[in-house]
C-alpha positions, 0 to 999 in steps of 0.5 A: 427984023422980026425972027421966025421960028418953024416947029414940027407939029409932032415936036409942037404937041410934044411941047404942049403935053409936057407943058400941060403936065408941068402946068397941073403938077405945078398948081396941086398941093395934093392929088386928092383921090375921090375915095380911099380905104383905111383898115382898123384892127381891134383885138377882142376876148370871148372869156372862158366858161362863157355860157352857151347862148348869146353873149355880147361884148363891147369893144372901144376903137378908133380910126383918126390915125389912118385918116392922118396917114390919108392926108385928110381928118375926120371933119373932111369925110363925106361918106364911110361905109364898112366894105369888110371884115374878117376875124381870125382867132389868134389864140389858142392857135388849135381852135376855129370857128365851130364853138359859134352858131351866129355873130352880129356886130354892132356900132355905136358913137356918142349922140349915135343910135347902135346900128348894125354894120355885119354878121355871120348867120349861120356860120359854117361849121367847117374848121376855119380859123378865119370868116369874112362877115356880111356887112350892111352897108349903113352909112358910117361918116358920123361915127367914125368921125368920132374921136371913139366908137364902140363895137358890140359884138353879140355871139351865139355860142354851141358849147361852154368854152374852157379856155379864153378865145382872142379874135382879131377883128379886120375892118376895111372902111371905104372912105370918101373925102369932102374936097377942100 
């Protein structure tokens, strides 16, 4: 004799749903986002006694950490796009922004052409220790990708410095992975 089982139909969908969530968990080895952002901090000097005017500077950086710590690796990247960048002056802690007229930041990679990625121009003579920058929105997937990028930085300056500047350089990247 057959057995026969009743179930409510609000046990039933509760079944279905758990069953569901079980089913999905249970086939993923990982939840892949569709994008994510990675951050890369570089650190770069405008020496002291550098002339009025332009002045560029080159500055070598890398992101192949963060894409580690995304669970991903530089040859699964689809598209990159700077999203921001600030800069902040980290010494000597009385000085600002005012000593600088304009700064263009460029990128470059082995085999890639420079191109630009952000800039400031004017910037605002205000006081601030920090500025967010203007970026371009280039696509950025084959040079991150690189083991090195540099970034050139080129300034315009409005007085000759006396004492040696450090800026920190904050990037955000927006990232969009290749799925395996």
């Amino acid at each position: 004799m057959p057995l026969s089982y009743s179930i409510k139909p609000d046990t039933m969908r509760k079944l279905l749903i758990l069953l569901l969530i079980i089913v999905s968990l249970a086939g993923c080895k990982k939840i892949h986002l569709t994008t994510f952002n990675i951050t890369n901090s570089t650190e770069f000097v405008i020496p002291a006694a550098t002339p009025v005017g332009l002045f560029s500077l080159p500055v070598q950086t890398s992101s192949q950490n963060s894409f580690k710590s995304q669970g991903t690796d530089a040859s699964h990247l689809k598209e990159v796009s700077l999203d921001k960048l600030s800069l902040t002056i980290t010494n000597p802690t009385n000085q600002n922004f005012n000593f600088l007229d304009k700064i263009h930041i460029y990128i470059s990679a082995s085999g890639q052409a420079e191109q630009e990625i952000a800039y400031l121009d004017p910037i605002p003579h205000n006081g601030s220790v920090t500025i967010n920058l203007n970026t371009t929105g280039i696509a950025l997937v084959e040079y991150i990708k690189q083991d090195i990028y540099t970034l050139r930085i080129s300034t315009s300056t409005n007085q000759v410095l006396t004492q040696n500047i450090t800026i920190k350089a904050d990037m955000t990247f927006k990232i969009k992975p290749k799925f395996l």
